[in-house]
N, C-alpha and C positions, 0 to 999 in steps of 0.2 A: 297219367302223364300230363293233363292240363293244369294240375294242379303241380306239379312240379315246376313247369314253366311259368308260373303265377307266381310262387316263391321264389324262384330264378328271377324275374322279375324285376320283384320285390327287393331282394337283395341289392339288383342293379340301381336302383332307384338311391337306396338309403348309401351305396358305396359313393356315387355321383353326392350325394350330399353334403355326407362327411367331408368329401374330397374337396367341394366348392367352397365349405367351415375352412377346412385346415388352410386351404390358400387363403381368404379372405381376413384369418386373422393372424398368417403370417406376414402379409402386406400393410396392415394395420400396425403390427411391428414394430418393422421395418421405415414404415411414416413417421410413428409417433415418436417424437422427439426425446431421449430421455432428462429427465430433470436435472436440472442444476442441481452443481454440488453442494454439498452443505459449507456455509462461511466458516471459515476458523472461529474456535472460540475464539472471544473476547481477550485480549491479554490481560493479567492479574501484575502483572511486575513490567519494566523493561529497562533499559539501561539510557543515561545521559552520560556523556564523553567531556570531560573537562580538558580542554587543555593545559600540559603540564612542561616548563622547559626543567630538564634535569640535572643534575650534578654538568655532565657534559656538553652542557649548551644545548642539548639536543630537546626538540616539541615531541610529548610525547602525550599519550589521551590515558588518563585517569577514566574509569569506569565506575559509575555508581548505580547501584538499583534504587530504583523511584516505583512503589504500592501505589497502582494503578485505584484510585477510589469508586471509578464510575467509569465501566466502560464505554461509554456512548460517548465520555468527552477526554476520551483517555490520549488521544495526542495532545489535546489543548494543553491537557494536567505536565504531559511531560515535555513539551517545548517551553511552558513558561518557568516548569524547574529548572533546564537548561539554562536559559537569560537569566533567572534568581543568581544560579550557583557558578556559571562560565566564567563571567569577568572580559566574559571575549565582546559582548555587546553593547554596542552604545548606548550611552544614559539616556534615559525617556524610551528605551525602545521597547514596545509592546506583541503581543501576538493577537492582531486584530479578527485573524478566523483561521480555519482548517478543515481541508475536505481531502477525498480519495477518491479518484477517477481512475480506472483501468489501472491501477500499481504503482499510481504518481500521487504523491502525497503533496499538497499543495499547500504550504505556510506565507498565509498573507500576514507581514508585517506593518507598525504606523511606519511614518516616514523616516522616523527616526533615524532608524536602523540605516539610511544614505548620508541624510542631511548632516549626521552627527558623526557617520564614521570619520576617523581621521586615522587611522593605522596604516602600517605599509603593507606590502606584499605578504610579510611572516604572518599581520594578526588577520589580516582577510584570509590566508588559508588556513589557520587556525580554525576562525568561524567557521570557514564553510565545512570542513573538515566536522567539526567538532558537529553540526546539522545532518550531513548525510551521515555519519557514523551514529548516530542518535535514531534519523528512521531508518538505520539497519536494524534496527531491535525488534519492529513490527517483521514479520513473517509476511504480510502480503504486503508491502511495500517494494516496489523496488527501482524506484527514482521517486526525488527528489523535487521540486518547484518552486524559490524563492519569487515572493511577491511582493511588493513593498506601493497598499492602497490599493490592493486587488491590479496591481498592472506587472508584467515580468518587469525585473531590473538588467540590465547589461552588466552591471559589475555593481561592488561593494564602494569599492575605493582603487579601481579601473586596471587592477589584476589580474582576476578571474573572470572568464565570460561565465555569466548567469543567465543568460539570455535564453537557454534550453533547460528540461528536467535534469538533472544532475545525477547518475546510477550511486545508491546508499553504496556504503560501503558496509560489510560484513564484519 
């Protein structure tokens, strides 16, 4: 019989064990945070949005794919095809940088792009148009940020407030 209760025991002992294991690293768990998702790949292609006015007077956005060469500078690559191929952008205007904060794609322009605009209402929303419709092509994008000298701009050509991130269009 003592030897029964010595295994009885024993038993108790290793049950308390387990039992202190199973909570300690269900709480452990339960803390530990789990890992960030993985980033979308890299895109290989995306599109730039020309603007186009049609048979019927109406603006309407041409779409072309642009072969992403290098994913690390693959906005740079396709906002400066954009200015190359638009027609919508002031002469001298440059794409001075590019970065991504929380889903806002931030395109810092030279000055250009103010000092030089002279269009009205129809080509400033052309441009702007024709910019968020372009980083709607990235999948984690989802506003927009005209910069022009690393500073926000108010307008183009005193149309459009620009003064906030602007939502891509899809």
């Amino acid at each position: 019989m003592n030897e029964a209760r010595r295994v009885q025991s024993m038993l108790g002992v290793l049950f308390l064990i387990i039992a202190a294991l199973a909570i300690g690293v269900g709480i452990w768990l339960r803390l530990t945070p789990a890992p960030p998702p993985e980033p979308p790949p890299p895109p290989t292609q995306a599109k730039i949005y020309i603007p186009k006015v049609n048979s019927q007077g109406e603006l309407t956005y041409e779409s072309r794919p642009v072969a992403i060469r290098n994913p690390e500078t693959a906005y740079k690559e396709v906002f400066e095809k954009l200015i190359q191929e638009s027609g919508v952008f002031p002469q001298g205007t440059r794409l001075v940088g590019v970065s991504v904060h929380n889903g806002t794609l931030q395109l810092n322009f030279s000055k250009e792009l103010t000092d030089n605009f002279s269009g009205g209402s129809d080509d400033e929303a052309a441009l702007v148009n024709a910019i968020s419709s372009t980083a709607g092509s990235f999948p984690n994008v989802e506003r927009v940020q005209i910069l022009v000298e690393g500073k926000p701009v108010e307008s183009l050509g005193g149309h459009i407030d620009l003064s906030q991130a602007l939502p891509v269009t899809r």
